[in-house]
C-alpha positions as CSV (number, residue, x, y, z in Angstrom):
1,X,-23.5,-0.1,16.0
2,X,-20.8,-1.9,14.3
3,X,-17.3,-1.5,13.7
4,X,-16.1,0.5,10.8
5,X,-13.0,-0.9,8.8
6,X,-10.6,0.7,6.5
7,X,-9.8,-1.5,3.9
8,X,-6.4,-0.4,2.0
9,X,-6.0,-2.1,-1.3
10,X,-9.2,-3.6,-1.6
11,X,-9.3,-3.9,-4.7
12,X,-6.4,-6.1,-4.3
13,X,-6.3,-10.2,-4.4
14,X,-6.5,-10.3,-0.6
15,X,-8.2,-7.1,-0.4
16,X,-11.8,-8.0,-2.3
17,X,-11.8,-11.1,-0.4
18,X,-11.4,-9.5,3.2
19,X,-14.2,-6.6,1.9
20,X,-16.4,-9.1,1.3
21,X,-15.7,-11.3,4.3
22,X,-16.1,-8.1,6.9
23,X,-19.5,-7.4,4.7
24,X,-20.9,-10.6,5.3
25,X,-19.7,-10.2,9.5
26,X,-21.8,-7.1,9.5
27,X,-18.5,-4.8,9.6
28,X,-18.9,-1.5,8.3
29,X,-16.3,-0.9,5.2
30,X,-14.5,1.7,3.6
31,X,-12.8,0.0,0.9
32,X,-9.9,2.1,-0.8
33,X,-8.1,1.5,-3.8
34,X,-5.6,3.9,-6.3
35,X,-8.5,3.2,-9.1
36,X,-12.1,3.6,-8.2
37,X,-12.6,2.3,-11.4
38,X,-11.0,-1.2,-10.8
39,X,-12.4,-1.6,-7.7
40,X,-16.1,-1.3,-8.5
41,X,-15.7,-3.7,-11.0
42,X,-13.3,-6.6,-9.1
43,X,-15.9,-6.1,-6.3
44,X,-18.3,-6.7,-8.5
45,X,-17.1,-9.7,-9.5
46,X,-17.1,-11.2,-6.7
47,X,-21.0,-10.5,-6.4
48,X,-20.6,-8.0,-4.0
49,X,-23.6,-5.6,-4.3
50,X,-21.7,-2.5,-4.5
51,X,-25.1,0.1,-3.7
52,X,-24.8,-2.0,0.3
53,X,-25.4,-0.1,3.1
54,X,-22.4,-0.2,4.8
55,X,-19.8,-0.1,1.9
56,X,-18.3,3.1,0.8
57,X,-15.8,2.8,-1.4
58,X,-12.8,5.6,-2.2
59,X,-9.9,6.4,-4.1
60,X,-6.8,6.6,-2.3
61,X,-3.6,6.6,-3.2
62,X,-1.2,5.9,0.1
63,X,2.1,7.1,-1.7
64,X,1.0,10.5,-1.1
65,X,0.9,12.1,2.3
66,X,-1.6,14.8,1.5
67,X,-3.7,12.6,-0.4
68,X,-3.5,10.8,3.1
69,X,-3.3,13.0,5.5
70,X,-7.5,14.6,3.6
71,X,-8.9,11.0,3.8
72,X,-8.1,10.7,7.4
73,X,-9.3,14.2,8.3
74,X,-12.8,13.4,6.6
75,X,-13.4,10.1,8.9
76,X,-14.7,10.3,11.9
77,X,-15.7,6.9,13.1
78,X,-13.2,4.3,12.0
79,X,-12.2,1.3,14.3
80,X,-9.6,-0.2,12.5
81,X,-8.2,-1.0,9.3
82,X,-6.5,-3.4,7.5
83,X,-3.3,-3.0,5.3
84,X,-3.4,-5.0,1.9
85,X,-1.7,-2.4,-0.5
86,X,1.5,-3.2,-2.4
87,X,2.7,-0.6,-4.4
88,X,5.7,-1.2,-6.5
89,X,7.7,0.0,-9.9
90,X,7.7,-1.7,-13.1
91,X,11.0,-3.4,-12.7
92,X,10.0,-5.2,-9.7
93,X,10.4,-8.7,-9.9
94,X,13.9,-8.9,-11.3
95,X,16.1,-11.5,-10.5
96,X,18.6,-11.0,-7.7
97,X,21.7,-9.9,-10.1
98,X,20.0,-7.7,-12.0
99,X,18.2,-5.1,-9.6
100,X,20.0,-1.8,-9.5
101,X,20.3,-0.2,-6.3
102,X,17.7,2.8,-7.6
103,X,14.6,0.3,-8.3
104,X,15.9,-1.6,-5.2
105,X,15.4,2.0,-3.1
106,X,12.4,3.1,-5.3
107,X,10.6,-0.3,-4.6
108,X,11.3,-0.6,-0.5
109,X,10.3,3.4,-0.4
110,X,7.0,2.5,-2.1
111,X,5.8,0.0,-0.3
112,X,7.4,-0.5,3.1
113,X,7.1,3.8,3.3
114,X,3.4,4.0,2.4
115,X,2.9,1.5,5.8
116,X,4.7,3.1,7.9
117,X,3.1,6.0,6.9
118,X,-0.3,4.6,7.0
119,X,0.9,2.9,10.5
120,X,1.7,6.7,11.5
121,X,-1.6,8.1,10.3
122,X,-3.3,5.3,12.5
123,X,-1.4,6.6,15.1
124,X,-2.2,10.2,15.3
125,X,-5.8,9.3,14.3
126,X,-6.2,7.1,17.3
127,X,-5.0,10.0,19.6
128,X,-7.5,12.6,18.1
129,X,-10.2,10.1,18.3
130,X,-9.6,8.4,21.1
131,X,-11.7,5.5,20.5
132,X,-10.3,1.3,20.2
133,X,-8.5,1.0,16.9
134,X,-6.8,-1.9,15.8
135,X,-4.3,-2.4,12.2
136,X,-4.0,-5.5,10.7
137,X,-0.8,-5.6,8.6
138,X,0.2,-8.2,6.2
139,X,3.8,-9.2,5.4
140,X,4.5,-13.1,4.5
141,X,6.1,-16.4,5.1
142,X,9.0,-14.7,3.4
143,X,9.5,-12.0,5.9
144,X,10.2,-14.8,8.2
145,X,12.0,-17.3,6.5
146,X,14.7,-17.6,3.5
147,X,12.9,-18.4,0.1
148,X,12.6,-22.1,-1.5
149,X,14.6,-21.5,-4.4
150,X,14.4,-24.3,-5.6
151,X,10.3,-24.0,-6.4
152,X,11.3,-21.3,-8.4
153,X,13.3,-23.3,-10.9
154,X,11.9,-23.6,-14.5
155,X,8.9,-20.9,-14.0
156,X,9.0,-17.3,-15.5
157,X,9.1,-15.5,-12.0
158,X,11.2,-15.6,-8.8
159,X,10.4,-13.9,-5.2
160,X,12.0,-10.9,-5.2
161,X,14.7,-9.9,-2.9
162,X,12.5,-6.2,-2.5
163,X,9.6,-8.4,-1.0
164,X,11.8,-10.4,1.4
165,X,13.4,-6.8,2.6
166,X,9.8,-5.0,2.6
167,X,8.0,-7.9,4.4
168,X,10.3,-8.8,7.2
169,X,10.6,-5.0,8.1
170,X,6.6,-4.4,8.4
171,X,7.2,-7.3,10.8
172,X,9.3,-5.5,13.0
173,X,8.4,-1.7,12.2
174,X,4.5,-3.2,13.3
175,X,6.1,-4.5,16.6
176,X,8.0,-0.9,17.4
177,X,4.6,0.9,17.0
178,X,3.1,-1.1,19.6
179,X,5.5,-0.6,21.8
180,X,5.6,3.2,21.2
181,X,2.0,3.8,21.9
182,X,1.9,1.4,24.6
183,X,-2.1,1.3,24.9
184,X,-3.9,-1.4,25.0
185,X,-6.6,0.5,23.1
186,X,-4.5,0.9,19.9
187,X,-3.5,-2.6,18.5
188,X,-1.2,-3.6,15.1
189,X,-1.1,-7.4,14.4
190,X,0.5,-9.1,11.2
191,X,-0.7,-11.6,9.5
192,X,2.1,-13.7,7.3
193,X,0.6,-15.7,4.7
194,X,1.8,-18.9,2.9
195,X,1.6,-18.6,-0.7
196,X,-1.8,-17.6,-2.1
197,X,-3.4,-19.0,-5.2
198,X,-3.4,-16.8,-8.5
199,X,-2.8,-19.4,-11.7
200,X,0.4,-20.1,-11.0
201,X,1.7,-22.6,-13.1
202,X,1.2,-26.4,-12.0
203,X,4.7,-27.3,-12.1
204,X,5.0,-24.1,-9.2
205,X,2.3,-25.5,-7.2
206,X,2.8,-28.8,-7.0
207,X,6.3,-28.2,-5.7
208,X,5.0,-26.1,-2.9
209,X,3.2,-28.1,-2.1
210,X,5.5,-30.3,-1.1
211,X,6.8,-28.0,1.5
212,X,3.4,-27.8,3.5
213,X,1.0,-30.4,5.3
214,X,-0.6,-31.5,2.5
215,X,-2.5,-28.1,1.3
216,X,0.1,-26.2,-0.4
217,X,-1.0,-22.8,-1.8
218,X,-4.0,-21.5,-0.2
219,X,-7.4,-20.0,-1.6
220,X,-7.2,-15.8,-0.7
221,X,-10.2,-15.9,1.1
222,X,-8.6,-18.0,3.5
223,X,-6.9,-15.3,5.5
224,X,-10.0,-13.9,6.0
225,X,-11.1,-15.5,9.3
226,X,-7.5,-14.5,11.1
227,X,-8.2,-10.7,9.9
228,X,-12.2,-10.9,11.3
229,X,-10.7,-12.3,14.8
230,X,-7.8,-9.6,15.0
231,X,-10.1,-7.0,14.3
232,X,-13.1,-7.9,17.1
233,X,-12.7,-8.1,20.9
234,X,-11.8,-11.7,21.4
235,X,-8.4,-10.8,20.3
236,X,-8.3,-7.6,22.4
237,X,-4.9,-8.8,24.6
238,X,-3.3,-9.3,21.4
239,X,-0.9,-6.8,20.2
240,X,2.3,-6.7,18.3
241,X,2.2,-10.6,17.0
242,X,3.0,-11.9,13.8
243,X,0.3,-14.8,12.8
244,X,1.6,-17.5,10.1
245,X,-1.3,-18.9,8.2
246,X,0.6,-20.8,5.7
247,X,-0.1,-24.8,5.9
248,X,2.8,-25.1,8.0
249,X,5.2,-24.2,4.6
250,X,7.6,-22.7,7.6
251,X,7.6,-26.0,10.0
């Protein structure tokens, strides 16, 4: 039988790409979104037949614990899942100067707290079940390195200091679960991505590019293959690592 993978966020840029992806692998997916709505219809668009056996597809909302805590209860055969949400306020974004200290707090608690309660949830579902599970996270170049400033100049947008904070902890908080449940059978892995395409201006990608090998900003569907391997049994004796796929924008 094969695997069954939780998809969080799937609706998401990486997320519809890695639904379709597991699809294609023969994965079982639950894909999960906050609109049910908006994720029939991006799924759609990708030419995902959304009547598949295989695909189930739910609303979720992973800022609230009971709302969590149901969907967990209900599944009974999940192997793994893989962590694409980013939930965040409508101030996010702001320039350095001009973030208060409540969006700051209200952005981190979104985001960073809904993983590490998801992380938790994969936790005590993996004990109940007791049955192989392994969480693919993703944080970013930018939880690993300072930001090219400079690549910013001249566009409309800047990488904001609540990303840098959010994805260089889910680094770290991904490594101390591993080591708390300390079984081989229950695996988190991160994968850091370089930047991903989404019609960013030309100016933008053109000096990125600059910083990598000679790609620069990479298609979404090109983290795929790392999630596919982290999630099957060749990468069983991998636990607690942080995978840069990012055109070596980091060298």
């Amino acid at each position: 039988m094969s695997k069954k993978i939780l998809v969080a966020g799937a609706a998401g840029l990486l997320g519809k790409h890695i639904v379709k992806t597991l699809l294609a692998a023969n994965y079982q997916v639950l894909a999960c979104d906050l609109s049910l709505d908006l994720l029939q219809q991006r799924l759609g668009a990708l030419g995902i037949d959304l009547s598949q056996q295989g695909l189930q597809l739910q609303q979720l909302d992973l800022t609230k614990p009971e709302e969590v805590n149901q969907f967990f209860h209900q599944q009974p055969d999940l192997d793994g899942a893989v962590n694409c949400i980013y939930p965040r306020n409508k101030k996010y974004g702001t320039d350095f100067l001009s973030v208060t200290l409540d969006d700051f707090n209200d952005n981190v608690a979104l985001n960073l707290g809904s993983s590490f309660y998801l992380m938790q949830s994969c936790v005590k579902y993996f004990q109940q079940q007791q049955r192989p599970f392994s969480l693919v996270n993703f944080a970013s170049v930018y939880g690993v390195v300072a930001p090219e400033f400079d690549i910013y100049q001249d566009v409309a947008f800047t990488m904001p200091v609540e990303y840098a904070a959010i994805k260089s902890a889910l680094i770290h908080l991904s490594k101390y679960v591993c080591k708390y449940v300390a079984h081989s059978d229950f695996r988190v892995n991160v994968i850091s991505p370089g930047g991903i395409l989404d019609q960013q201006p030309t100016a933008f990608t053109e000096k990125y590019q600059q910083k990598c090998l000679g790609t620069g900003m990479l298609p979404p569907e090109s983290m795929a293959g790392t999630v596919l391997f982290l999630l099957s049994d060749d990468s069983k004796y991998i636990n607690g690592q942080n995978i840069i796929v990012d055109d070596g924008f980091t060298l």
